[in-house]
C-alpha positions in Angstrom: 173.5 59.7 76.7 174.4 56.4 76.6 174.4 53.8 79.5 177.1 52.5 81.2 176.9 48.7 79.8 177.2 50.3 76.2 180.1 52.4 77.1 181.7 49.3 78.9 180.8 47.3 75.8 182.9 50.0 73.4 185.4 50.3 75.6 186.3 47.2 75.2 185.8 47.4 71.6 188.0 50.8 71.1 191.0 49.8 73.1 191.0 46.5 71.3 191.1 47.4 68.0 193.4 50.6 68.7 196.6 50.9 67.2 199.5 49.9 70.3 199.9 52.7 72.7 196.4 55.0 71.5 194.0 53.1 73.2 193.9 55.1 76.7 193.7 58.0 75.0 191.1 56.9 72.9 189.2 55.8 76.7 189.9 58.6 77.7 188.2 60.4 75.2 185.5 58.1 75.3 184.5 58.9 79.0 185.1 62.7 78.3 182.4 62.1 75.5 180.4 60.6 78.0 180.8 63.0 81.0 179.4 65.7 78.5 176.4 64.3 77.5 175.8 63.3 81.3 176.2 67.0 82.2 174.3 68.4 79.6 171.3 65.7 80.7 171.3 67.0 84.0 172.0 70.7 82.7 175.2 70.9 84.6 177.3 73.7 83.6 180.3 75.1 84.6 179.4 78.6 85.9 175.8 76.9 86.8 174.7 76.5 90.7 173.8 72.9 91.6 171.3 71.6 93.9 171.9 68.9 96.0 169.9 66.8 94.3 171.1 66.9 90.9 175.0 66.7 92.0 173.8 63.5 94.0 172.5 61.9 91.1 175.6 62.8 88.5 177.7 61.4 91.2 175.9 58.3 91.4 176.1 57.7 88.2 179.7 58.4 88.0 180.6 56.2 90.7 177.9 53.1 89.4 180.7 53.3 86.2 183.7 53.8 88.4 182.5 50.4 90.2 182.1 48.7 86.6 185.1 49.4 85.5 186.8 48.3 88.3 185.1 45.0 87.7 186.5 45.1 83.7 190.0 46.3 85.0 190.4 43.1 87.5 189.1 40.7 85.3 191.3 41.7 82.3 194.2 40.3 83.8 195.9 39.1 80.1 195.1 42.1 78.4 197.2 45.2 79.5 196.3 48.0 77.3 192.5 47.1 79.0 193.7 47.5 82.6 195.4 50.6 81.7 192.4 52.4 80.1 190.4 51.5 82.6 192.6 52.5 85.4 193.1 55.9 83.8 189.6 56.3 83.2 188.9 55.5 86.9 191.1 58.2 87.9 189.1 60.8 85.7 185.9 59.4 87.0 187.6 60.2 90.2 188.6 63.5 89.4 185.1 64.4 88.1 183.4 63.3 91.4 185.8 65.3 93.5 185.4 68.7 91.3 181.7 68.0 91.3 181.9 67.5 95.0 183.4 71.0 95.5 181.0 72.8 93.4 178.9 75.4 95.2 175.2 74.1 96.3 172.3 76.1 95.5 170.4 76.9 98.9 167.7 74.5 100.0 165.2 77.4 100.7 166.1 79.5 97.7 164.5 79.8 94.2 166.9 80.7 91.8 166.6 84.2 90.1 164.7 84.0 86.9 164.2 86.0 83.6 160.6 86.7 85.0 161.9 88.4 87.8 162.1 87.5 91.5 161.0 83.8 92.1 159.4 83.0 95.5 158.4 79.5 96.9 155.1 80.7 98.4 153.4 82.5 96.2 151.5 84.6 99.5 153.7 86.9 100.2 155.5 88.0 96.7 159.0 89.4 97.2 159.0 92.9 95.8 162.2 94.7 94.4 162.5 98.3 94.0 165.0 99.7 92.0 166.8 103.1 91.9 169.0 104.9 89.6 171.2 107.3 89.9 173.8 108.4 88.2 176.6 111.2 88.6 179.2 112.6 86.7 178.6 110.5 83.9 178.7 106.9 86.2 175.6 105.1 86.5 174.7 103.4 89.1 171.8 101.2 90.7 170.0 100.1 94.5 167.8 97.3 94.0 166.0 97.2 97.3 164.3 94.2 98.6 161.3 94.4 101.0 161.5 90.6 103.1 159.3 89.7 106.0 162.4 87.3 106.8 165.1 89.5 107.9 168.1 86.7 107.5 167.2 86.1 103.8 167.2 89.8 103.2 170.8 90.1 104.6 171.4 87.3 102.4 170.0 89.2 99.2 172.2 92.4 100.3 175.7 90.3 100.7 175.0 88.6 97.2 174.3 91.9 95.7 177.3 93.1 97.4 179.6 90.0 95.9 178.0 90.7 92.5 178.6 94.6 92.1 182.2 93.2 93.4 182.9 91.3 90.7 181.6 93.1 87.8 183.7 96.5 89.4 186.6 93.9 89.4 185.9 92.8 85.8 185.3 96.4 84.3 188.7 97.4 86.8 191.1 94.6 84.8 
């Protein structure tokens, strides 16, 4: 990924030496460019749950560059095609934030599933999944049961298994 004073820098350059009327699409593309190697840095994805942290960080980022190129876009007063790349590359720096802002958080106090199999923070008391299947008539079908000394994070496991069998009966359904 690049920094932000080398993207200013080529943004400059770019919309300077583009042909009349391509150089905010060529800014444009620029930041898009740049937005996906920031994302894949901080292994942001789109079907990917964030924590805080990490969409804290990409938003900081985005709105250090937002700031600088506000600061290019008022001092380029005799150079038009500049103002405008940079004004609509503020507004997809804007955009970015605000969808990154409505992305779902990945609980504070939970461990994301892994390939392993159940991850716990405290390694004393290991969560322990049980799984049964069954199957009738040709439909199979299975419990995972999950033995918690906390009750509220074992509703919490059954109302995400819940929305997950929900959504792949929708899926195999459409």
């Amino acid at each position: 990924m690049i920094g932000s004073k080398v993207f200013l820098d080529d943004l400059r350059l770019t919309v300077a030496d583009a042909p009349r009327g391509d150089g905010t699409s060529l800014a444009l593309n620029m930041f898009r460019s740049y937005k996906r190697d920031l994302y894949l840095k901080f292994d942001v994805r789109p079907s990917n749950l964030l924590k805080r942290a990490v969409k804290s960080q990409v938003s900081d980022v985005l709105a250090e560059l937002r700031l600088e190129i506000l600061h290019v876009e008022s001092a380029a007063c005799e150079q038009p095609s500049l103002r405008a790349a940079c004004w609509v590359v503020r507004q997809e720096i804007e955009m970015a934030r605000r969808a990154l802002a409505l992305r779902r958080e990945l609980p504070e106090d939970e461990v994301p599933v892994t390939r392993a199999g159940l991850a716990r923070q405290d390694d004393k008391a290991p969560a322990m999944a049980f799984a049964n299947r069954h199957e009738s008539k040709g439909v199979a079908s299975g419990v995972v049961t999950f033995v918690c000394d906390d009750p509220w994070r074992h509703r919490r496991c059954i109302l995400q298994s819940v929305e997950a069998i929900s959504r792949s009966r929708r899926l195999l359904v459409d």
